[in-house]
N, C-alpha and C positions, 0 to 999 in steps of 0.2 A: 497945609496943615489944618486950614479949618474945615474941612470937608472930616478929614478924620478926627475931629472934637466934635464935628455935627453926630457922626456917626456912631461914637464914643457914647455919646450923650441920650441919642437912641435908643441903644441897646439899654442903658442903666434904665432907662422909663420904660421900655418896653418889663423887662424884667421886674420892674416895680409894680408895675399893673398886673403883670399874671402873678408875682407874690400878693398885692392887695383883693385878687380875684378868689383865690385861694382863701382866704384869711373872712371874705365875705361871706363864702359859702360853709365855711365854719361857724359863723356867727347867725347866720341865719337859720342853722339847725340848732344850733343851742336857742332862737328865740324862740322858734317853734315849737321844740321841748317845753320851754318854760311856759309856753301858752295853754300846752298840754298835758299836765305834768300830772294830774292824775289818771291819762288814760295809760299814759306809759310807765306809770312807777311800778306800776305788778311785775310787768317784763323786765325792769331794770333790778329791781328786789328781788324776783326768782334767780338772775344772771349774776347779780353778786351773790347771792347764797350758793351759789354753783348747783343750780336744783335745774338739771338742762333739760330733763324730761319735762316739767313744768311749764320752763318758760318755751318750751318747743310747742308743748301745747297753747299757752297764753298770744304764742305769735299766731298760730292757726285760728282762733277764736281773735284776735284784732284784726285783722286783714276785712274780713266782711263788715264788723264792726264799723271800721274807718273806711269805707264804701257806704254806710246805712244800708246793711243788708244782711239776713242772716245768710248761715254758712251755706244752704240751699239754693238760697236765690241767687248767687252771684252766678254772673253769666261771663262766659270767656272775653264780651265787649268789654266788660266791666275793668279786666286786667290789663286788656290794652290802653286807657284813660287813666289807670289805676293813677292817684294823686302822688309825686314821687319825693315831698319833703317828709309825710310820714312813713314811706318805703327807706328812706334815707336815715330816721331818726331810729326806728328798727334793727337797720346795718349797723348802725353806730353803737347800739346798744350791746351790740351779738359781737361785734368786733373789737369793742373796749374789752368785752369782759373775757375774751378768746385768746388774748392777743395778736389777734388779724386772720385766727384760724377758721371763723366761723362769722356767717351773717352773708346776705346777699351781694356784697362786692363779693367777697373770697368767692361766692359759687359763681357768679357771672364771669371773673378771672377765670376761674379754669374750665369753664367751657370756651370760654375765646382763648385756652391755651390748648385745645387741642381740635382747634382749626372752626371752631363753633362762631356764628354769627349771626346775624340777622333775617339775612340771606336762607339760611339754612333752618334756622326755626320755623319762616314761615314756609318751605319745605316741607315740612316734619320730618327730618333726618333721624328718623328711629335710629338706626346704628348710631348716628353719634351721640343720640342723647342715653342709650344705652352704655355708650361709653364715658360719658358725663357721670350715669349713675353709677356704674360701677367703678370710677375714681372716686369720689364723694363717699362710696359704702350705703349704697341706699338698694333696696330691696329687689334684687331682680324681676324682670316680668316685662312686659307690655301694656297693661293695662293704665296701671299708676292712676289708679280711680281710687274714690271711698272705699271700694270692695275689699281692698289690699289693708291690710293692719301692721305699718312699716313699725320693725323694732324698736324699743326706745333706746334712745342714745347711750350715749358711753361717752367719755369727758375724753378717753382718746381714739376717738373716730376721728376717720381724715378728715384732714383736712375738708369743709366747706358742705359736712356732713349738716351740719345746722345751719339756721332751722331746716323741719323738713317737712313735719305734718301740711302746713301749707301749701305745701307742692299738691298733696293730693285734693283732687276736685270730682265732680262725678262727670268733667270733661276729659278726663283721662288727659292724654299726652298733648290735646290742642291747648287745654290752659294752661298748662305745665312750659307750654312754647311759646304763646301769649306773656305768659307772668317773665320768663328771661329776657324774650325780647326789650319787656318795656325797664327792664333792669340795664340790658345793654344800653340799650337808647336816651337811658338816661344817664348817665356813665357812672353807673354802678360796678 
């Protein structure tokens, strides 16, 4: 018997540790918020006023920002390092205000729901991120550069359709595979 109260006992701390792991990584985005809470109130005030074109832009214009860099200079290294608690604080924002339909989890979900990884990004798997965009509703083509002027949103675009502008880089499809990568990897 006491082997299975050792066991018992186990399992409840294990359990309690990935509940308190959980609970940390909540708390840690909200401290970050709070630390930063005017670079993010634009994005959070465009997403409550349901202004998605806006805050679609506002995300495109903070990503370089929160690099120290403008929109130009960011270089596809850049996205690989990318810092992933204000990537996190982003999701959070785009995902509270969505209901879970929108924000960099929801897009990195469903590119690893249709067979999408790590693996495959740093491939360039054109077909599948072609099929990534065209689940999402984002603009067909190849290029997925500056050149492209993707529509503005719609409140019911699929799912993981937002944000988007940020996707576009004048790296085309290698920072666009870059930027998911470091979404997967961070388990976004």
């Amino acid at each position: 018997m006491a082997d299975d109260d050792l066991q018992s006992t186990l399992q409840r701390l294990d359990a309690a540790v990935a509940s308190l792991g959980t609970r940390l990584a909540a708390v840690e985005t909200s401290l970050a918020l709070v630390q930063d809470v005017t670079r993010f109130t634009p994005l959070q005030q465009l997403l409550a006023a349901g202004e998605l074109e806006a805050a679609d832009r506002e995300t495109s214009r903070l990503l370089p920002e929160l690099l120290g860099r403008s929109a130009g200079e960011v270089e596809p290294e850049d996205l690989e390092r990318f810092p992933l608690p204000p990537l996190r604080i982003i999701d959070q924002l785009w995902s509270q205000a969505s209901g879970g339909r929108f924000g960099f989890a929801a897009q990195a979900r469903l590119y690893r729901d249709l067979g999408g990884s790590v693996e495959s990004l740093i491939a360039l798997d054109e077909d599948l991120f072609a099929r990534f965009r065209e689940r999402v509703g984002w603009p067909a083509g190849r290029a997925f550069s500056l050149l492209e002027d993707p529509s503005p949103p719609a409140a019911d675009a699929p799912d993981g359709h937002l944000p988007l502008r940020c996707w576009y880089t004048a790296y085309g499809l290698k920072a666009a595979n870059l930027l998911m990568a470091r979404l997967i990897e961070g388990g976004l």
